[in-house]
Phi, psi and omega in degrees: 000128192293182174281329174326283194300323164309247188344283199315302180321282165313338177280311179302343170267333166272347162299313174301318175305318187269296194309307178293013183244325149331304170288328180254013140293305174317305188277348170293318197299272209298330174282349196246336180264002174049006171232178183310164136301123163289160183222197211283306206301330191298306180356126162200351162248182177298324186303280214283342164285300183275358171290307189306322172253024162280314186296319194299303184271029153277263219316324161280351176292311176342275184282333180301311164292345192279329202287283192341306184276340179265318182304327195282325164316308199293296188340302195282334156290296215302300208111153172253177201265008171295014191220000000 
């Protein structure tokens, strides 16, 4: 597999990776605070702050790690390209 086609793969696998890491945030969020994930707009105290950026970094803790473990997976199938 050329390197080119490797890469679009990986990437197309780690984008899926961050969207299913996204959702199942949404849904931890919502089985453990029983409402929705907040958003900018809803904001509107000192609470409603801190949930918002408590939401912000799962979600970004979220998708950094699923992109990491799935790019280095796609890696050890595809192959690298020194080789």
């Amino acid at each position: 597999m050329n390197a080119v086609l490797r890469r679009m793969v990986a990437a197309a696998a780690a984008a899926a990776a961050a969207v299913a890491a996204r959702q199942a945030a949404e849904l931890g969020w919502t089985l453990v605070k029983d409402e929705p994930p907040p958003t900018a707009e809803g904001v509107r105290g000192d609470t409603e702050l801190r949930d918002l950026l408590l939401w912000s970094a799962i979600v970004a803790g979220a998708v950094v790690i699923a992109r990491k473990v799935v790019s280095q997976r796609a890696e050890e199938l595809l192959g690298s390209d020194d080789g």
